[in-house]
N, CA, C and O atoms as a MOPAC input file, in Angstrom:
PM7 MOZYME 1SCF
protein

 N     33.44200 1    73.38000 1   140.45500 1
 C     32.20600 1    73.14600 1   139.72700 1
 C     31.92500 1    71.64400 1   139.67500 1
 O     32.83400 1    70.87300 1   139.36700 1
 N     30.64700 1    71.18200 1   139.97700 1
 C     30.29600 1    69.81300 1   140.09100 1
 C     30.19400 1    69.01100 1   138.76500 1
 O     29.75800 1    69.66900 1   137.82000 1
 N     30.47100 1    67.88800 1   138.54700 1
 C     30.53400 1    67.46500 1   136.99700 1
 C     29.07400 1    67.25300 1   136.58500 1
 O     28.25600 1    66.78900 1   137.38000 1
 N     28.70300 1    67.66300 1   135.10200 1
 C     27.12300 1    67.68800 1   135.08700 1
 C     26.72800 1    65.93500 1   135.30000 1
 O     25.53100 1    65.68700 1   135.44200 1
 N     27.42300 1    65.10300 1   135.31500 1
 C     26.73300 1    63.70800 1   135.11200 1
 C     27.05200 1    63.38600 1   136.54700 1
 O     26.64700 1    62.23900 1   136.73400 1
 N     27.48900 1    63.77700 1   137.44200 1
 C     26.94000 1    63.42900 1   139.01300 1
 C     25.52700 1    64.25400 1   139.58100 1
 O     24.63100 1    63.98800 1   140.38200 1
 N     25.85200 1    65.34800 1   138.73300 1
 C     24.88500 1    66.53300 1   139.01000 1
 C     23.58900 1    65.58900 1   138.44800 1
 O     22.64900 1    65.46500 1   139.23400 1
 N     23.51800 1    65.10100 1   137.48900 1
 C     22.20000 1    64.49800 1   137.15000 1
 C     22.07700 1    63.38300 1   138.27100 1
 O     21.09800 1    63.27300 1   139.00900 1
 N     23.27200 1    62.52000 1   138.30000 1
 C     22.82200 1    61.12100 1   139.32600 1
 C     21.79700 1    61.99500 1   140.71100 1
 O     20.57600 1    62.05600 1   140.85900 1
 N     23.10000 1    62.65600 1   141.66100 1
 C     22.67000 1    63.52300 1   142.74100 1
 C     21.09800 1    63.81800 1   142.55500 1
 O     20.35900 1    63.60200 1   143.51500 1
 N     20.62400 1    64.25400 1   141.47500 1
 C     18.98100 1    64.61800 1   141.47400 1
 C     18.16300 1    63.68300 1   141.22300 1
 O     16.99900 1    63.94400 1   141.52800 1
 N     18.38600 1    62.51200 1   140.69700 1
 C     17.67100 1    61.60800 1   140.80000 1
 C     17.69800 1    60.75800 1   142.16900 1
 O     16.72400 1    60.08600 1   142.50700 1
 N     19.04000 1    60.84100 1   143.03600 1
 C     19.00400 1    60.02100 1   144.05300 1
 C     18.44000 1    61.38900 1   145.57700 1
 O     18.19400 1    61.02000 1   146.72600 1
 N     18.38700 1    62.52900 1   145.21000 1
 C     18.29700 1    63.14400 1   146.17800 1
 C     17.15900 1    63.71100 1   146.01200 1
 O     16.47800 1    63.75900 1   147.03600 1
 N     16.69700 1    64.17000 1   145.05800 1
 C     15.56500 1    64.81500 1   144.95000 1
 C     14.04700 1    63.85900 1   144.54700 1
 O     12.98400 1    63.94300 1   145.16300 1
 N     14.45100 1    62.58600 1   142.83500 1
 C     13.65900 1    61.28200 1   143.01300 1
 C     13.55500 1    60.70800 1   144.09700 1
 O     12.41000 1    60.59100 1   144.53500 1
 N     14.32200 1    60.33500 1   144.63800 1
 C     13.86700 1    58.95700 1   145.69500 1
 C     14.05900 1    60.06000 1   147.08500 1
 O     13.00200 1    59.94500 1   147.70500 1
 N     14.86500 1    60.96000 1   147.74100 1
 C     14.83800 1    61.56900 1   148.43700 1
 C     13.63000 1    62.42200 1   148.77000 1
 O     13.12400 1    62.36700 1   149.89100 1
 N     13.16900 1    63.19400 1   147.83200 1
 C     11.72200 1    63.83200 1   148.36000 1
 C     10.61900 1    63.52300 1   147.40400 1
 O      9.76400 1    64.39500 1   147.25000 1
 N     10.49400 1    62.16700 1   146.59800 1
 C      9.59100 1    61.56100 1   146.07900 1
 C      9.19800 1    62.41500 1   144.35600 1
 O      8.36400 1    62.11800 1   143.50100 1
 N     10.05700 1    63.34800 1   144.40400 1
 C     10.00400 1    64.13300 1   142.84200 1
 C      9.70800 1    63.23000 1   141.78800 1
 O     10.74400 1    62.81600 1   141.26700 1
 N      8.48900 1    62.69600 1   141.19900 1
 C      8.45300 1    62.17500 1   139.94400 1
 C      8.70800 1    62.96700 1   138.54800 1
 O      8.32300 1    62.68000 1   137.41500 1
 N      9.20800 1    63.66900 1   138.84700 1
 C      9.30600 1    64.76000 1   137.72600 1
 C     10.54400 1    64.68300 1   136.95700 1
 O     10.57900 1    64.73900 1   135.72800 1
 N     11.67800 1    64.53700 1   137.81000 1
 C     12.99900 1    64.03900 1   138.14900 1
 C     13.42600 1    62.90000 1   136.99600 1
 O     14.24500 1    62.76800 1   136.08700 1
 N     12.23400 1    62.09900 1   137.69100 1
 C     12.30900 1    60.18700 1   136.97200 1
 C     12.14000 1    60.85900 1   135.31600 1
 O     12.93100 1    60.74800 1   134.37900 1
 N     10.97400 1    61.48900 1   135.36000 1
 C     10.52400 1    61.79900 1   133.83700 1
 C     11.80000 1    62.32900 1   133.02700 1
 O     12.05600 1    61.80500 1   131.94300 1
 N     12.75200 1    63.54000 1   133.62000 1
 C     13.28200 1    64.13600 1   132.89800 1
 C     14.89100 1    63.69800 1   132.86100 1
 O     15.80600 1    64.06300 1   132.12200 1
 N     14.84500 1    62.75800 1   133.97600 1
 C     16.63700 1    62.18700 1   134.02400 1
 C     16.69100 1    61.35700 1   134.17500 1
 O     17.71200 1    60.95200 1   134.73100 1
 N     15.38800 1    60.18700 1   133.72100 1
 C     15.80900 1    58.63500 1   133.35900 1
 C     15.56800 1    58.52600 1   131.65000 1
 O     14.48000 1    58.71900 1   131.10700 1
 N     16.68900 1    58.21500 1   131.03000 1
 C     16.02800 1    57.60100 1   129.69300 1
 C     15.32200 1    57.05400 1   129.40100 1
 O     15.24100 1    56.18800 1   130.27200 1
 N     14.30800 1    56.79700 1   128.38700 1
 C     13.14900 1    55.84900 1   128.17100 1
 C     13.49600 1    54.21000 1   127.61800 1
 O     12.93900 1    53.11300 1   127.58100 1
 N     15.07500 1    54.98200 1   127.14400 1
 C     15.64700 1    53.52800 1   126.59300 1
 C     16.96200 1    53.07400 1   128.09700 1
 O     18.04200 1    52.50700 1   127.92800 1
 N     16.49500 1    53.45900 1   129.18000 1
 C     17.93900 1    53.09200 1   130.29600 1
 C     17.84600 1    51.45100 1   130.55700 1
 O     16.76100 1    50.86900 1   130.56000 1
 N     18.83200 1    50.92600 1   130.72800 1
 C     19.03400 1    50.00600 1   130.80200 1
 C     19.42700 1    49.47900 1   132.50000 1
 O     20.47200 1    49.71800 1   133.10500 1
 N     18.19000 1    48.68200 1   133.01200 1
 C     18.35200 1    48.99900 1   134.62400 1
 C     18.80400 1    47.20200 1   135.37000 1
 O     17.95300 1    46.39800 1   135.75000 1
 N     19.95900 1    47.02500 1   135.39600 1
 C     20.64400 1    46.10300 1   136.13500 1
 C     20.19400 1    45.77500 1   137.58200 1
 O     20.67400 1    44.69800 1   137.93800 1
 N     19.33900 1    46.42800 1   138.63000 1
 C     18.98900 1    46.03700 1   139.75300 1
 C     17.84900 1    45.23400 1   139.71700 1
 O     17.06300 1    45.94100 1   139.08600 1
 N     17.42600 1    44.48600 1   139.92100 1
 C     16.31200 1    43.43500 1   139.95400 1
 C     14.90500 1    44.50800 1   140.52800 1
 O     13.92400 1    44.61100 1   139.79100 1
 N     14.93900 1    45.08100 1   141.56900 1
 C     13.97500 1    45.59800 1   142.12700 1
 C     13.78300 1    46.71300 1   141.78100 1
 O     12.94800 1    47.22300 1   142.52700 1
 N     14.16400 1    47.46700 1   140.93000 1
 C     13.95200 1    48.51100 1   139.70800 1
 C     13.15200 1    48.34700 1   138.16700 1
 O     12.90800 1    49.17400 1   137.28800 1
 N     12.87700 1    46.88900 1   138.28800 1
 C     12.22400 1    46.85500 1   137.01500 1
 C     11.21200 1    47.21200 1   136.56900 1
 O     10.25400 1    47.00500 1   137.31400 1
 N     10.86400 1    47.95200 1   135.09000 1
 C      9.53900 1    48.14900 1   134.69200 1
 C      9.65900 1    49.03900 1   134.24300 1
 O      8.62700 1    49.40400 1   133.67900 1
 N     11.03000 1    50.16400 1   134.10500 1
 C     10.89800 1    51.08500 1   133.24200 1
 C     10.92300 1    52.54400 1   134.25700 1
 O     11.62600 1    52.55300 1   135.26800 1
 N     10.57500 1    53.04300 1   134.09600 1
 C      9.97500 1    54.72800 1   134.86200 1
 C      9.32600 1    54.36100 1   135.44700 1
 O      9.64100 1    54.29400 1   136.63500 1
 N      7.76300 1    53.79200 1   134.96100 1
 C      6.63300 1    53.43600 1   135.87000 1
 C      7.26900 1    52.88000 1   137.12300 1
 O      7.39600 1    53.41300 1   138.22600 1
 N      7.70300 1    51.48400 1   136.62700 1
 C      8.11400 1    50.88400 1   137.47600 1
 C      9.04700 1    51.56000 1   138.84400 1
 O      8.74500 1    51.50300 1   140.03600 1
 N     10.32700 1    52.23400 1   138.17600 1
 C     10.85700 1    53.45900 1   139.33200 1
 C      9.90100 1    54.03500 1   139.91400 1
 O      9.60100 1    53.64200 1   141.04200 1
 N      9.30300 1    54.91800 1   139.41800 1
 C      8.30500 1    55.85600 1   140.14000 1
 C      7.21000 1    54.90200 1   140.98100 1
 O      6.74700 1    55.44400 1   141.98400 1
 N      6.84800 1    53.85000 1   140.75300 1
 C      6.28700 1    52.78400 1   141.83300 1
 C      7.11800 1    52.37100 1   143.19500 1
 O      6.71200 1    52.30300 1   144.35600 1
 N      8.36400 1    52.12900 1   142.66900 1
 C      9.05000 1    51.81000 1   143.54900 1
 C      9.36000 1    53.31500 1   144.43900 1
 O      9.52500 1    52.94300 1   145.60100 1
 N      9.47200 1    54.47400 1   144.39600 1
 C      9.85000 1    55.87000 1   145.12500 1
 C      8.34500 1    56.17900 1   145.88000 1
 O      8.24500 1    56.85800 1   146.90200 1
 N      7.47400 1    55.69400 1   145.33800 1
 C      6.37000 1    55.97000 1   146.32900 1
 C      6.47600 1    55.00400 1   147.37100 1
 O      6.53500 1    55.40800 1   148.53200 1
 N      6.50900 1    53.82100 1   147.12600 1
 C      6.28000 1    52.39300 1   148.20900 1
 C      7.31800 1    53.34700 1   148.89800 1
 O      6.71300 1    54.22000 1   149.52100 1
 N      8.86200 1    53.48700 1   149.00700 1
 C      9.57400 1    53.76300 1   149.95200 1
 C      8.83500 1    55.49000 1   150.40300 1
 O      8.81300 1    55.74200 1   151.60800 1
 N      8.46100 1    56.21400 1   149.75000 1
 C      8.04000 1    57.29600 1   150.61200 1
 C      7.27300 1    57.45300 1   151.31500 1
 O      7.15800 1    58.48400 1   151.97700 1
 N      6.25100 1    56.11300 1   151.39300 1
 C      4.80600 1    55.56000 1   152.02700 1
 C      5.35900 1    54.94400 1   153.66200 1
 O      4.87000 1    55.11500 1   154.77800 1
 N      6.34100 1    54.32600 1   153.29300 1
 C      7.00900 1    53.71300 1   154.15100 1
 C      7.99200 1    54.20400 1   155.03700 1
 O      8.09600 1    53.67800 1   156.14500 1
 N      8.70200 1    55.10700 1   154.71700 1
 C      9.56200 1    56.35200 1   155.37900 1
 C      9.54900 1    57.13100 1   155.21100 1
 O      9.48400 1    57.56200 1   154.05900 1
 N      9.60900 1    57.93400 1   156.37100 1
 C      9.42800 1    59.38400 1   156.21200 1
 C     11.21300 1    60.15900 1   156.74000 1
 O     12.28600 1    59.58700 1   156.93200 1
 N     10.91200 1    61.32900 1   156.80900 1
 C     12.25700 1    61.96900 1   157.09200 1
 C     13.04000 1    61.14100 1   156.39500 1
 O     13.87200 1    60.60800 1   157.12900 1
 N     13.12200 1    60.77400 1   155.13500 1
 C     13.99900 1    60.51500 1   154.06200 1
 C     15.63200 1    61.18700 1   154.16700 1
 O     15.62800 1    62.39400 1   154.40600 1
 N     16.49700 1    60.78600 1   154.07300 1
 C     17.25400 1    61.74100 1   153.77300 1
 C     18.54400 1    60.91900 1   153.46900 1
 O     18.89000 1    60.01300 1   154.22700 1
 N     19.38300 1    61.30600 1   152.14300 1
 C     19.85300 1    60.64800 1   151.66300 1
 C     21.45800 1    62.01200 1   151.17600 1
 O     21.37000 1    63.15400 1   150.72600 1
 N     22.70200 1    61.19700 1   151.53300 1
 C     23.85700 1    61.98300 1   152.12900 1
 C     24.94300 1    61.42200 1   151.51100 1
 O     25.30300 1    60.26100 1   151.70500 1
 N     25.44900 1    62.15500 1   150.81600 1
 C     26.66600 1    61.49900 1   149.93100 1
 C     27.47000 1    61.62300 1   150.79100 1
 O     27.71600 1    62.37400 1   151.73500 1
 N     27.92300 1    60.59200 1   150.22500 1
 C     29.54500 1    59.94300 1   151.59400 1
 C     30.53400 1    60.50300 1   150.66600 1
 O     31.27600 1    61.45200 1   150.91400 1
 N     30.46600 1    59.68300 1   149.33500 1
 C     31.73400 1    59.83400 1   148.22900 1
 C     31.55000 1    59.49600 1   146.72800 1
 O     30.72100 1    58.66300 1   146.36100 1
 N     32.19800 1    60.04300 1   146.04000 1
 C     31.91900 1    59.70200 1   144.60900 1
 C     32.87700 1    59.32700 1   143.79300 1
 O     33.99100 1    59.21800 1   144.30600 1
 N     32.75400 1    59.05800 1   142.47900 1
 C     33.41800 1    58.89900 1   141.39000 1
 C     32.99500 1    58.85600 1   139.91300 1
 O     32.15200 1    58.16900 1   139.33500 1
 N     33.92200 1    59.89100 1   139.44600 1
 C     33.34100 1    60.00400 1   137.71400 1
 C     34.19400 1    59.68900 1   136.87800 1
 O     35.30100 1    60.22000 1   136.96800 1
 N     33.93800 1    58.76000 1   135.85100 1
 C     34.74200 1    58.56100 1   134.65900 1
 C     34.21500 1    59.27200 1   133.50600 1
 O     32.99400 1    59.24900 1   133.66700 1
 N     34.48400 1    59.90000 1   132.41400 1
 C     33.82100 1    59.94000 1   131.80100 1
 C     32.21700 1    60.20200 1   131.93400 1
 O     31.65300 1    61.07400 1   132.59600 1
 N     31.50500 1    58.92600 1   130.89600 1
 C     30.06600 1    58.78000 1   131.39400 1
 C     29.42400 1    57.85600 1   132.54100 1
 O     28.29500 1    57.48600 1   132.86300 1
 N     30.73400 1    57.68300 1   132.98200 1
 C     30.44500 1    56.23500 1   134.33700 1
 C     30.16500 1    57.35800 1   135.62500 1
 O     30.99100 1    58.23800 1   135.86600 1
 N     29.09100 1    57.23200 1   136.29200 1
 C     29.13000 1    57.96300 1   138.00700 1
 C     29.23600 1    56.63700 1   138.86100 1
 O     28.52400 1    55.63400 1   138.80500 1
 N     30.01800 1    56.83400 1   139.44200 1
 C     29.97500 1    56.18100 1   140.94100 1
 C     29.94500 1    57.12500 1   142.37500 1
 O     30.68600 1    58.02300 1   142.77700 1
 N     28.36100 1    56.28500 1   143.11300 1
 C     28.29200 1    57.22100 1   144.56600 1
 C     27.75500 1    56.39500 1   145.56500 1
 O     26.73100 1    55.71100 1   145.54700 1
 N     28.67200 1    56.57500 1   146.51500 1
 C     27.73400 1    56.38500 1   147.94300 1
 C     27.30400 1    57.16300 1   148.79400 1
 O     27.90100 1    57.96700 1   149.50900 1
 N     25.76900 1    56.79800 1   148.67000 1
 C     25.03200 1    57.33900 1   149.99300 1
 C     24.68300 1    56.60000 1   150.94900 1
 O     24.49200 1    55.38600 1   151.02000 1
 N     24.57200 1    57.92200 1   152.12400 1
 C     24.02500 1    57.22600 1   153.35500 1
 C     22.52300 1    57.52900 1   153.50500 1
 O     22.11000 1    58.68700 1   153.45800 1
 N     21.53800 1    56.24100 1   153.72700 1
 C     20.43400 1    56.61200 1   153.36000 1
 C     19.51700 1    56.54900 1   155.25400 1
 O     19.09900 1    55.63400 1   155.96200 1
 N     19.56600 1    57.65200 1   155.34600 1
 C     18.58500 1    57.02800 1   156.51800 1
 C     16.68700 1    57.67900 1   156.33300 1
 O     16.21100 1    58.27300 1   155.36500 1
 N     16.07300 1    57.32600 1   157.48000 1
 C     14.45000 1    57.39100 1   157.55200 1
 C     14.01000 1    57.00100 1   158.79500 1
 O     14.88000 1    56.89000 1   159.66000 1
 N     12.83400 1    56.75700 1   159.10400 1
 C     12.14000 1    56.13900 1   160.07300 1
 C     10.88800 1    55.57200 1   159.39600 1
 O     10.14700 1    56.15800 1   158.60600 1
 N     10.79700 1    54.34800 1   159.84700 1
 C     10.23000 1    53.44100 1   159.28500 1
 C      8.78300 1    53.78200 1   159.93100 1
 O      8.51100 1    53.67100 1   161.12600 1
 N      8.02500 1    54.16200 1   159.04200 1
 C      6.34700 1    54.62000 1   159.74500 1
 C      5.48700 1    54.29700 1   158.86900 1
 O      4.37500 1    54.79800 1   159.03000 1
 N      5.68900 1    53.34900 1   157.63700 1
 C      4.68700 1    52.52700 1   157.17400 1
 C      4.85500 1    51.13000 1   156.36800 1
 O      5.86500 1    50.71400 1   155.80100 1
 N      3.72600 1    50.59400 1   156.46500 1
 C      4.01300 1    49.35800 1   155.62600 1
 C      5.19200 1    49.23300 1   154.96500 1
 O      5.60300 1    50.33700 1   154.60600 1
 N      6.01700 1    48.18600 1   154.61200 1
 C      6.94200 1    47.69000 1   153.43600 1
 C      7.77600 1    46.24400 1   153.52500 1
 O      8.73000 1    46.05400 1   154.28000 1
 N      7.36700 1    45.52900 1   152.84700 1
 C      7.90800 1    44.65700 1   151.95100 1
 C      6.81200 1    43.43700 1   153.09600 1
 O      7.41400 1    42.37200 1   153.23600 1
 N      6.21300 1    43.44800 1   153.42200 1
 C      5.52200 1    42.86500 1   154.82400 1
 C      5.35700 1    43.07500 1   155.72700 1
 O      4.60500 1    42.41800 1   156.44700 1
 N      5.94700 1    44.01600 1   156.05500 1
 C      6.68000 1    44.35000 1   157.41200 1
 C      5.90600 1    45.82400 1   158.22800 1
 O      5.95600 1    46.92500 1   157.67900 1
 N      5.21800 1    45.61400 1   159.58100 1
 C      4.53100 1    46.32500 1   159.90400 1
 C      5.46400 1    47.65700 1   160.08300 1
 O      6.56200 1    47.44000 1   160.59500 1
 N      5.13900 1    49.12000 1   159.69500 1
 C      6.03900 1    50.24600 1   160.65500 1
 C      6.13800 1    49.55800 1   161.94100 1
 O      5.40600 1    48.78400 1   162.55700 1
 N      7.85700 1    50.35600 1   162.24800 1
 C      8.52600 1    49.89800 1   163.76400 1
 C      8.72700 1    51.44500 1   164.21600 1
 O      9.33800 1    51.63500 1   165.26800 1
 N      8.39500 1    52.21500 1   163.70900 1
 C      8.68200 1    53.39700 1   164.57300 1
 C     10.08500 1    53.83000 1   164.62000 1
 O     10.48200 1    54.90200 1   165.07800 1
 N     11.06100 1    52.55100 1   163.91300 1
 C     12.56800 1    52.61500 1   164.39000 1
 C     13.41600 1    53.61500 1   163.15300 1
 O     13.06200 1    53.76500 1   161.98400 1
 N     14.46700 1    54.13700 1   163.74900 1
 C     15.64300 1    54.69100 1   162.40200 1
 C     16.05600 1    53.62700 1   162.36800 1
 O     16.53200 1    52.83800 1   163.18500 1
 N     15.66900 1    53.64200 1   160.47200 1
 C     16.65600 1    53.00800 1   159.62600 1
 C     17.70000 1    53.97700 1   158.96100 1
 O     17.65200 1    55.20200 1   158.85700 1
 N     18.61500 1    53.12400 1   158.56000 1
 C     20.09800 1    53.59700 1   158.22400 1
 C     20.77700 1    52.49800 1   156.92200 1
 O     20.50100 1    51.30700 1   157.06400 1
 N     21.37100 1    52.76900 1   156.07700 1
 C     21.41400 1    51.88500 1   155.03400 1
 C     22.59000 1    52.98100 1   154.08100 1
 O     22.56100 1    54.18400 1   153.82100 1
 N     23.52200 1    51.92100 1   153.77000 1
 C     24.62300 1    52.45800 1   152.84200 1
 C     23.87500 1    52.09000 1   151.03000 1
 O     23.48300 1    51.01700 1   150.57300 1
 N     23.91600 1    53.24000 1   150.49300 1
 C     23.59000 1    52.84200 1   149.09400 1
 C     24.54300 1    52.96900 1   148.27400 1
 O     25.23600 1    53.95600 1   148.52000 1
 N     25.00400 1    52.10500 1   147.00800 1
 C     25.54100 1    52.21500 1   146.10000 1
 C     25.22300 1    52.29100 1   144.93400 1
 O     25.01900 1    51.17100 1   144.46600 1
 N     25.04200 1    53.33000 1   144.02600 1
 C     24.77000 1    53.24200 1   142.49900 1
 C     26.07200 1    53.66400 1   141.37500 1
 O     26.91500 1    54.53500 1   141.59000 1
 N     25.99000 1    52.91500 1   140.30700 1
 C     26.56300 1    53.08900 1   139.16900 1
 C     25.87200 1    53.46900 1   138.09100 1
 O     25.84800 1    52.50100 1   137.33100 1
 N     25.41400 1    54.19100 1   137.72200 1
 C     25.22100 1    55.03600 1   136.45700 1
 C     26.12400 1    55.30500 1   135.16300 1
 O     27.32000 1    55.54200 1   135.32700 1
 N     25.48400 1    55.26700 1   133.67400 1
 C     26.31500 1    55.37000 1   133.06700 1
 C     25.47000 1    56.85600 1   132.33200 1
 O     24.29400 1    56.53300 1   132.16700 1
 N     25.67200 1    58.12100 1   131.92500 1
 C     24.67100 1    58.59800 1   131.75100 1
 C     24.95500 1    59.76300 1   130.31600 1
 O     26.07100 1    60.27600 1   130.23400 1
 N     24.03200 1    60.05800 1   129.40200 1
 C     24.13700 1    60.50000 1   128.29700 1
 C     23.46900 1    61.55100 1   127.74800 1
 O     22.26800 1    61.35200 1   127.56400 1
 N     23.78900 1    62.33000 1   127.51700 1
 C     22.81400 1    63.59300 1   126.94200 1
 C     22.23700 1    63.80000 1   128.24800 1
 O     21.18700 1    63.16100 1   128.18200 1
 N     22.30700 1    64.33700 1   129.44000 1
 C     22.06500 1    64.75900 1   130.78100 1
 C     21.28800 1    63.36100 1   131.36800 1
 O     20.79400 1    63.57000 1   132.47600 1
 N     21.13400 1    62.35100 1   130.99300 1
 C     20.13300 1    61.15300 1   130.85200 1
 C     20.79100 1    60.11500 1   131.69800 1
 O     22.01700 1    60.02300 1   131.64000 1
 N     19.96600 1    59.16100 1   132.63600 1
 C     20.74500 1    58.08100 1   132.85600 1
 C     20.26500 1    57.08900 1   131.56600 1
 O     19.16300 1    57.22600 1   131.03500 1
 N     20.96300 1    56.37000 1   131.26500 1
 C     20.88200 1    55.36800 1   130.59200 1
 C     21.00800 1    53.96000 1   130.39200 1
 O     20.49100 1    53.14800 1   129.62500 1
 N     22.27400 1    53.89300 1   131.77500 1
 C     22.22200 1    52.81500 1   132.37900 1
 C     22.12800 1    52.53500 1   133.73700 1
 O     22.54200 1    53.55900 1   134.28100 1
 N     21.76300 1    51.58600 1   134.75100 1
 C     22.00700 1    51.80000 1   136.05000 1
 C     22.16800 1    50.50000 1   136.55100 1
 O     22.41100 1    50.32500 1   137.74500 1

């Protein structure tokens, strides 16, 4: 049986940012989370801004746990994130090319909630 606080990370990283679910953000980010990545800022809005730009920008999303780790309320996971780059982002015209990208998140998470990240 999967532990419920990866089970929450997993849906926010596979189903939020993986198939663009804002629904996800609403119901498994806290309103009070506390978000440590610079390019995450702004809250929900701000997330859910940031999951469109990347879904605008890649398509065939698909995002693949390598490995994990749970303490307690601590998740640790890596994914493998790949796409093909077929629109605008960060300046940068679509290249038509697969991208591929190792992700790492730490989550700390509460009442099914992330709370920290």
């Amino acid at each position: 049986m999967e532990n419920t606080n990866l089970s929450v990370l997993r849906q926010v990283v596979e189903q939020g940012f993986g198939n663009a679910n804002l629904t996800v953000i609403d119901n498994l980010i806290s309103d009070k989370n506390i978000e440590h990545q610079f390019t995450l800022k702004g809250g929900k809005e701000g997330l859910k801004k940031t999951i469109l730009n990347l879904a605008n920008a890649f398509s065939n999303r698909h995002y693949q746990l390598v490995n994990h780790a749970v303490s307690g309320d601590i998740v640790w996971v890596h994914y493998r994130y790949t796409a093909i780059h077929t629109g605008p982002f960060m300046n940068h015209e679509p290249t038509g090319k697969n991208f591929v990208m190792d992700v790492m998140d730490v989550a700390r998470i509460k009442d099914r909630q992330i709370v920290e990240h």
